[in-house]
C-alpha positions as CSV (number, residue, x, y, z in Angstrom):
1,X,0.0,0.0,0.0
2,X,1.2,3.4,-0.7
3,X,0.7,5.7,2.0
4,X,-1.3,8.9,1.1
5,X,-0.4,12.9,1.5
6,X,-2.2,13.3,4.6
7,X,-0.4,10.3,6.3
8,X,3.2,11.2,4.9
9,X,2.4,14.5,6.4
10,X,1.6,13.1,9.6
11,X,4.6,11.2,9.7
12,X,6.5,14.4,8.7
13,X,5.3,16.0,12.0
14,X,5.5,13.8,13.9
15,X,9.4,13.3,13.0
16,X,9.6,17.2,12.9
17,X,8.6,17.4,16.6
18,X,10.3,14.5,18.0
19,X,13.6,16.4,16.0
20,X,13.1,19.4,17.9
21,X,12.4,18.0,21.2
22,X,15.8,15.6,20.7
23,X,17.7,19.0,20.2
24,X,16.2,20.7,22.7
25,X,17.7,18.5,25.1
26,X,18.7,21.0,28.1
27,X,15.0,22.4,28.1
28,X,12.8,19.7,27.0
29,X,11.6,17.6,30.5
30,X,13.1,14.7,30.7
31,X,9.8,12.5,30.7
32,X,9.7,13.0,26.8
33,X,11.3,10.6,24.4
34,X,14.2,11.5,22.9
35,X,14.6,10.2,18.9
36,X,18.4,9.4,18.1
37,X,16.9,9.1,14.1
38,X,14.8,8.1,11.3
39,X,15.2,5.7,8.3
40,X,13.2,4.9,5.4
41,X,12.7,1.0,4.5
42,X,10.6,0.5,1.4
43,X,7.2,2.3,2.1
44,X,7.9,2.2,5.8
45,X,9.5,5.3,8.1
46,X,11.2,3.7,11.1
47,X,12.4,5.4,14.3
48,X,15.4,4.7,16.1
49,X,14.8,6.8,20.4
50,X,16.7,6.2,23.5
51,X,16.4,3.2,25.4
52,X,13.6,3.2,28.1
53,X,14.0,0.4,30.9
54,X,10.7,-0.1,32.2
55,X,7.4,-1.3,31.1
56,X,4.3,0.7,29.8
57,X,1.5,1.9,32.4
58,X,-1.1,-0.3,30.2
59,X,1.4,-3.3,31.1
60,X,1.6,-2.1,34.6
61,X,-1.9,-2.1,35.3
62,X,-2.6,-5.6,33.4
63,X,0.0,-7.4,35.9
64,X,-1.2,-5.5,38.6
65,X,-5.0,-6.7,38.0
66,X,-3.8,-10.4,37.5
67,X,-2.3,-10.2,40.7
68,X,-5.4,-9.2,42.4
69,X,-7.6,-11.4,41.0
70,X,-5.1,-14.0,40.3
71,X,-3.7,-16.4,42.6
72,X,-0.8,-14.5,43.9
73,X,-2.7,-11.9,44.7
74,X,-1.3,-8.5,46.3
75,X,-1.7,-5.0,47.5
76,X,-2.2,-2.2,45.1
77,X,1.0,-0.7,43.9
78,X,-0.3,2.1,42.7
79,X,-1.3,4.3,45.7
80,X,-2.3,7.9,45.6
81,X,1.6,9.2,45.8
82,X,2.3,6.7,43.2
83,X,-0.5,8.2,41.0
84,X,0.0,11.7,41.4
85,X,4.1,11.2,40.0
86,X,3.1,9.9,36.9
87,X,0.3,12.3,36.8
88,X,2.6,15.3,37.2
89,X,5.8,13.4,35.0
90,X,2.9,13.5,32.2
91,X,1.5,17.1,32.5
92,X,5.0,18.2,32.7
93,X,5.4,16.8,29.3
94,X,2.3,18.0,28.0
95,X,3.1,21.7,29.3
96,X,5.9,21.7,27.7
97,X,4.8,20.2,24.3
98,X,1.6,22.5,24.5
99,X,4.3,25.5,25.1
100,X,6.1,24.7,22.1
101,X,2.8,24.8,20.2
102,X,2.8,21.2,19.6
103,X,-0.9,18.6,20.8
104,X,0.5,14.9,21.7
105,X,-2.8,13.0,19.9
106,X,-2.0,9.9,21.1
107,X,-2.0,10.2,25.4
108,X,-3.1,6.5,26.5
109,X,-0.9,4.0,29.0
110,X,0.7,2.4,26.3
111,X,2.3,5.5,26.1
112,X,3.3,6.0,29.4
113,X,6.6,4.4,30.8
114,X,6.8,3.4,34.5
């Protein structure tokens, strides 16, 4: 499939942003992903970004329900202080992106790292 205008242009933003934010390194919060470069494979763009060790909040939550339902079941880990740091390491991304004019369109767990 060839990709159309609007999605190359998409793409093109998206790259454009994540570019910026990479060079901006000394201001940009360090909760936002920093891209170390692009490539083109066929009709595919790739990304190459920093290594995060961790797992995704939507993974987080998934373990966390199997182990309260499951059989090895435990406390919650994510209490109220827990909450409110991801909370505020995610609006401090957001303020930042928003001041620099750009709207993440894609804010979900899977985007979150823990």
């Amino acid at each position: 499939l060839q990709p159309d205008q609007h999605h190359l242009d998409m793409v093109w933003n998206e790259i454009s942003a994540l570019k910026a934010i990479s060079a901006a390194d000394k201001e940009a919060p360090k909760v936002l992903l920093r891209s170390k470069g692009f490539y083109l494979k066929e009709n595919s763009v790739g990304m190459v970004t920093e290594f995060l060790d961790g797992i995704d909040l939507e993974r987080g939550i998934k373990i966390w329900e199997m182990r309260l339902y499951g059989p090895l079941a435990t406390n919650n880990p994510f209490s109220n202080p827990v909450i409110a740091k991801i909370m505020a390491s995610v609006l401090k991304g957001l303020v930042y992106l928003h001041k620099n004019g750009w709207i993440h369109c894609d804010v979900k767990p899977a985007n979150i790292m823990i």
